[in-house]
N, C-alpha and C positions, 0 to 999 in steps of 0.2 A: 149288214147294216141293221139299225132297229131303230131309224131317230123316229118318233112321232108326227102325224101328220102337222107340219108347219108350214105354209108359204115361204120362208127364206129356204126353208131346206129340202122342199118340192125344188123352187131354182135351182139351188145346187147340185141335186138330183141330175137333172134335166141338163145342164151344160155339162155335167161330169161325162153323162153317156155319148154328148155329142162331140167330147174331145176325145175318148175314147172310140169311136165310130172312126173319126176325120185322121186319127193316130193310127186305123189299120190291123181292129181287132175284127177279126171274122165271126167269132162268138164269144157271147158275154156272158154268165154265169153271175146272176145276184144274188146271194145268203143274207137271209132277213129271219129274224125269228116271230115277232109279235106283228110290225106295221109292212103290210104289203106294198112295195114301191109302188107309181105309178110309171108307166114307159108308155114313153106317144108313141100311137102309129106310125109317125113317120121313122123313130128310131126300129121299132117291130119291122119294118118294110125292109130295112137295109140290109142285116144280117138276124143270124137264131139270135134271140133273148131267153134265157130261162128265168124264173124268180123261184126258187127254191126257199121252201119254207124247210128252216134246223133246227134242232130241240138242242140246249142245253147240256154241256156236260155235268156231273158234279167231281168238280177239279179241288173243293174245299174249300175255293174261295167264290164269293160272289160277284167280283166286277164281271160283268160283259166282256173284255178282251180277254179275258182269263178262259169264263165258261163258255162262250160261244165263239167268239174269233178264233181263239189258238185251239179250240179242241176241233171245228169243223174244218179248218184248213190240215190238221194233220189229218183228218178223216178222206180228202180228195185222194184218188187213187191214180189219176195221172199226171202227168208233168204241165203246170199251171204259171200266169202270171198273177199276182194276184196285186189290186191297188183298193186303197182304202178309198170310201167315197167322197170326201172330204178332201182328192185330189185333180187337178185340169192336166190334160196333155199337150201339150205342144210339140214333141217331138214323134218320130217315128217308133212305134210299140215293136214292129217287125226288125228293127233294131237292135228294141231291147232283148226280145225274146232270143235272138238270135245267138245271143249271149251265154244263155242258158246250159249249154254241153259241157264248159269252164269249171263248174261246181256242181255238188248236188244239191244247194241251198244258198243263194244270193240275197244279201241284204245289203243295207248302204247305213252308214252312222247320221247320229244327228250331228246338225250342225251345231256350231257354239253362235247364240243369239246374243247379242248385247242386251237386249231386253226383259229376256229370260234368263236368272238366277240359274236356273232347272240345268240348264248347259252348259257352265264355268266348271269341266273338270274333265276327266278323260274321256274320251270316245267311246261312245256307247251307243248302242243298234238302234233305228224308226222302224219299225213293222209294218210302217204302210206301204212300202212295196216289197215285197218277197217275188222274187224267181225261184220256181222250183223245177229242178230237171227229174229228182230222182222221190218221188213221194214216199217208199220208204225209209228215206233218209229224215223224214217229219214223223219222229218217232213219239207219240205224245207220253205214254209210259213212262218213257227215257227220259223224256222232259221234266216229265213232273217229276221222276224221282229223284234228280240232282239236284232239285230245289228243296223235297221236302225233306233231302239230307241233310239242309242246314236248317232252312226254318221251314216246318211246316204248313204248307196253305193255309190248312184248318185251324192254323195259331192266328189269323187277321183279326179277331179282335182284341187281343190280349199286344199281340206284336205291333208298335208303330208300322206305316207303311216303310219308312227309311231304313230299321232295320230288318225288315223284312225282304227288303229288294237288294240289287248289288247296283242298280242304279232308276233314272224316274221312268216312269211305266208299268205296266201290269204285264200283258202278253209279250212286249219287246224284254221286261226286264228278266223273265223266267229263260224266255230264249239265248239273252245275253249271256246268262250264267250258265244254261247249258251249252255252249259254243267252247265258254270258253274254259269250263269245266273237261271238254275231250279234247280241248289243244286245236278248234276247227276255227280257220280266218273266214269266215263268211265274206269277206269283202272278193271286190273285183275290179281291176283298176282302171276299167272301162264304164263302169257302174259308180259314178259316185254322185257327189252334190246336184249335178245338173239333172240327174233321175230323181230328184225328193229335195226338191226347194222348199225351205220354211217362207211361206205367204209374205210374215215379217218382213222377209229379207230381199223381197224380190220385186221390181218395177215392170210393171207388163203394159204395153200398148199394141194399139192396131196398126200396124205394114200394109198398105195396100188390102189384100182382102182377108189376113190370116191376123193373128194373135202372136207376137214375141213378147221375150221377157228374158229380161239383164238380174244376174246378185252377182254382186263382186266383181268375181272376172271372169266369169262365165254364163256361157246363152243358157238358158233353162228349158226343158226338156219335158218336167211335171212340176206342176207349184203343188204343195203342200198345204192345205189350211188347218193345220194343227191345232186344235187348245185354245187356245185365246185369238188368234190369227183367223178364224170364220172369216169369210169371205165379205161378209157382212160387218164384219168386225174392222176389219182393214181398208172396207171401201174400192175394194178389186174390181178394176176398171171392165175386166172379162165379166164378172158374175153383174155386174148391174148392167151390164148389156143384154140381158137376159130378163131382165123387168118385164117382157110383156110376156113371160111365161104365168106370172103371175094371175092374167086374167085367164086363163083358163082355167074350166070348172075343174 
């Protein structure tokens, strides 16, 4: 992560780790380049925390998923879950993980959003949750080189992004085009929408003393707050329960 010190995105901070904590991660590993997260004590008490500070690659191109998300996730050397912070859990993570032996690289597609243009056309990968079983399977070399066989990164400003990519995104759409550049289905048919709900799409309330959440026809598992979907944005009944995070210093 690298968002800037902000009050809405301290909250979201702060309920991400504790749906993650309540979801059954034993250790949590946070990648920040510039802004140091903060983690309460109480989340510190439960299980390891680490906040690793990661340098930049130079991939050619400057967005952040490009230099830092996709070069330091292939840089991990063992088998990882990884979720963008900008995600809530609801279901069992020991679940998901378990998953994991299936492939050596699990993603799940985006959903199609009636709201979002972005997503009216074929199925195309969300990066924010990756399963990884086998980390030299996250070959970043290999990566970058299938893309810079069509268009080269270091072409972004001369190249629109549209025809630069093979669909929307920075670090999903590099990955995309290398999947499906070696003929590899990243999917898993146990792993799909209900692990990467678009916020958009998804209605979430309180049961008794836990947090569910209904999209379509299926219970949701992680919501998603993508892009325009901030938590803040949507009015997400989980992240405003979380307002008296706010007053702490």
């Amino acid at each position: 992560m690298n968002y800037p010190p902000d009050p809405k995105v301290r909250r979201m901070e702060y309920a991400f780790l504790d749906s993650v904590l309540v979801g059954g991660a034993e250790r949590v590993t946070v990648l920040y380049e510039d802004y140091e997260p903060a983690v309460a004590p109480e989340h510190r008490q439960r299980v390891p925390i680490e906040l690793r500070k990661c340098r930049s690659a130079d991939v050619g191109h400057p967005h952040f998923n490009l230099r830092f998300k996709l070069a330091n996730l292939a840089a991990i050397d063992e088998p990882f879950l990884y979720l963008d912070v900008d995600t809530f859990v609801l279901g069992d993570l020991k679940e998901l993980w378990a998953r994991r032996h299936a492939k050596p690289w699990t993603g799940i597609d985006h959903q199609w959003v009636p709201t979002d243009s972005r997503t009216h056309r074929s199925p195309f990968l969300n990066s924010g949750v990756q399963l990884v079983s086998d980390p030299a399977f996250y070959d970043l070399a290999a990566i970058l080189a299938v893309q810079n066989a069509v268009v080269p990164l270091s072409e972004h400003i001369a190249v629109p992004k549209w025809a630069m990519f093979p669909c929307p995104g920075h670090d999903q759409a590099v990955l995309f085009r290398y999947f499906r550049t070696i003929g590899y289905d990243y999917r898993h048919p146990e792993v799909g929408f209900d692990w990467n709900s678009c916020a958009g799409m998804t209605a979430a309330e309180r049961v008794g003393d836990r947090w569910v959440a209904r999209a379509e026809n299926y219970d949701v598992k992680l919501i998603h707050y993508w892009s325009q979907f901030k938590p803040w944005a949507v009015g997400c009944p989980i992240y405003e329960s979380y307002a008296w995070v706010d007053d702490r210093s």
